[in-house]
C-alpha positions in Angstrom: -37.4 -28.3 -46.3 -37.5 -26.7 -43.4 -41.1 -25.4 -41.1 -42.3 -22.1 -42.4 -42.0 -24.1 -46.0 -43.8 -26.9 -44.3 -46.7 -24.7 -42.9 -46.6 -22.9 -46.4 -47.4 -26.4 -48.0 -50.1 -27.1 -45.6 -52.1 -23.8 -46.3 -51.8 -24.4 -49.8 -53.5 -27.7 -49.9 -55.8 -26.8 -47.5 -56.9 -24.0 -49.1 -56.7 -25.2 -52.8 -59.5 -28.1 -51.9 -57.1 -31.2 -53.1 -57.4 -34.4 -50.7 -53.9 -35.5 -50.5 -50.5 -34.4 -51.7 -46.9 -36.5 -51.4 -43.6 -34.3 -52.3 -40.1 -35.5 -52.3 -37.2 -33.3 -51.6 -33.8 -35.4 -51.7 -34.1 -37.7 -48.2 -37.2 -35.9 -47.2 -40.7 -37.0 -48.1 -43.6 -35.4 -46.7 -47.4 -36.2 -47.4 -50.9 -33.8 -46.3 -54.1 -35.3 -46.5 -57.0 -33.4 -45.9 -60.3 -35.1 -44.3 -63.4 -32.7 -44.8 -65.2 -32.7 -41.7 -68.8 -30.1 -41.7 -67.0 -28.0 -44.3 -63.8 -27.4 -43.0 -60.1 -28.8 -44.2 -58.4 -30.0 -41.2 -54.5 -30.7 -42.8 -52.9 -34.0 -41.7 -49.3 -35.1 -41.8 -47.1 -37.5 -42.5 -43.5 -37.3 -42.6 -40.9 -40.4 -43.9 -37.6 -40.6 -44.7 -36.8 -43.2 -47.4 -34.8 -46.5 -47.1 -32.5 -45.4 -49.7 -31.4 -41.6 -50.4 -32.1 -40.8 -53.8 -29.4 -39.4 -56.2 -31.7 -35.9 -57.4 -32.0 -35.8 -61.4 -32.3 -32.9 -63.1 -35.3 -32.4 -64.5 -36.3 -30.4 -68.1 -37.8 -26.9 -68.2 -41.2 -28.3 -69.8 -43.3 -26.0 -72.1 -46.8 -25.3 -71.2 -50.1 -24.0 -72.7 -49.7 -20.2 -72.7 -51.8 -18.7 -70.1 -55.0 -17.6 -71.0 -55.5 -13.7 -71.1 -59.3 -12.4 -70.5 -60.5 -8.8 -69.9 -61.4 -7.5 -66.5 -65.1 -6.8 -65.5 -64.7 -3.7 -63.0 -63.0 -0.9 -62.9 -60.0 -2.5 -65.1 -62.1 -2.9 -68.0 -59.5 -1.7 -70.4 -56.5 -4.0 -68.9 -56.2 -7.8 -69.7 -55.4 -10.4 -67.2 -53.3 -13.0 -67.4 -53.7 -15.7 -65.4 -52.0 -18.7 -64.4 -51.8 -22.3 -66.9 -51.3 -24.0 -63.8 -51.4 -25.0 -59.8 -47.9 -24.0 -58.9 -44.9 -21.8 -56.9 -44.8 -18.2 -58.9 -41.4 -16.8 -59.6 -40.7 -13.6 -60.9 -37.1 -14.1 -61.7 -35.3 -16.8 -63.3 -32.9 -17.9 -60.1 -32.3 -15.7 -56.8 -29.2 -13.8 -58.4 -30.9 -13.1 -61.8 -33.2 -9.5 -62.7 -36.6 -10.2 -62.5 -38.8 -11.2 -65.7 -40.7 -7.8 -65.6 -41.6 -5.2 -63.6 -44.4 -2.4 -63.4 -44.5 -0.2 -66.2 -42.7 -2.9 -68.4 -44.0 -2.9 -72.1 -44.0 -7.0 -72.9 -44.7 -8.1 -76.7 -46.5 -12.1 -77.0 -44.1 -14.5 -76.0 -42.0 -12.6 -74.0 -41.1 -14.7 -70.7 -43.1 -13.3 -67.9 -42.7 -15.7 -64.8 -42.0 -19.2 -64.2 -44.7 -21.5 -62.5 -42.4 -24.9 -60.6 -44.8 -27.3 -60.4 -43.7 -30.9 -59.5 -40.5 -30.1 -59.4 -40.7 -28.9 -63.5 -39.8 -25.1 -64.2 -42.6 -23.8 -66.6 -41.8 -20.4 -68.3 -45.0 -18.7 -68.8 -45.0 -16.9 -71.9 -47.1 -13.7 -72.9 -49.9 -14.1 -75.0 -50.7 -10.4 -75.2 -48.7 -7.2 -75.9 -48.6 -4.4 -73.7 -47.2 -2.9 -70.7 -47.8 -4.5 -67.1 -49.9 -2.0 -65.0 -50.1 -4.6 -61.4 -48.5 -8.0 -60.5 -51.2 -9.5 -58.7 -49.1 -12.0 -56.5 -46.0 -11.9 -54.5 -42.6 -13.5 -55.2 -42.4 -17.3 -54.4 -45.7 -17.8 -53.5 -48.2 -20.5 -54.1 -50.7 -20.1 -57.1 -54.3 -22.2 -58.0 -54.7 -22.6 -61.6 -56.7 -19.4 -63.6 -55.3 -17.2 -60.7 -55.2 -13.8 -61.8 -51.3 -13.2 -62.3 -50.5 -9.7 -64.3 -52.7 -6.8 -65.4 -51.4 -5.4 -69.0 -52.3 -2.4 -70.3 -52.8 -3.4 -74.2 -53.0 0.1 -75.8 
């Protein structure tokens, strides 16, 4: 893990209100807690490597709830949202050398794999509950996401 992911982890807890997270990444273990102190999330950190190293296991791609899809209230009244199941790392492709998922202007039918949320070191394909095609991908590539984050606008018609 190296800083810019480090700093990345830190705005992410900070921002999505938790108190204290631990990760694990082979040798490396890392831990943010965050005090609350008048309104304000000041990040602390604490880093250990373990006694032992670890041999990494390979974890299963776990099936999740499929996001839940609600309509827009503004402008975007005819487009559905999808949002995220999940707190998580958003990817749009299935490994850095593979096409991505779906693009703008896409047409998608329900189940189609959209993204993939990683959350605790699980791979979560995010399937689509709607038909349609994708008018806006609301976040970037490999970036964190809270849960019922707004994710994809479709175009149902």
């Amino acid at each position: 893990m190296d800083l810019k992911e480090i700093q990345n982890l830190i705005k992410f807890v900070s921002k999505s209100g938790v108190s204290e997270v631990s990760m694990e990444e082979g040798d490396f273990k890392i831990t943010i807690k965050t005090e609350t102190n008048a309104g304000n999330f000041v990040p602390q950190q604490q880093m250990a490597i373990p006694m032992q190293q670890v041999a990494p296991i390979a974890a299963p791609i776990a099936e999740v709830a499929a996001p839940v899809a609600t309509p827009e209230a503004d402008e975007n009244s005819n487009y559905i949202t999808i949002k995220s199941p999940m707190i998580g790392t958003f990817y749009r492709r299935p490994s850095p050398d593979k096409d991505l998922f779906v693009s703008v202007g896409d047409t998608i039918a329900t189940g189609d794999v959209i993204c993939i949320v990683e959350a605790m070191k699980l791979f979560n394909e995010i399937e689509a509950e709607v038909s349609g095609k994708i008018v806006k991908i609301l976040v970037d590539d490999i970036s964190p996401i809270e849960y019922d984050q707004p994710l994809f606008l479709v175009d149902p018609s």
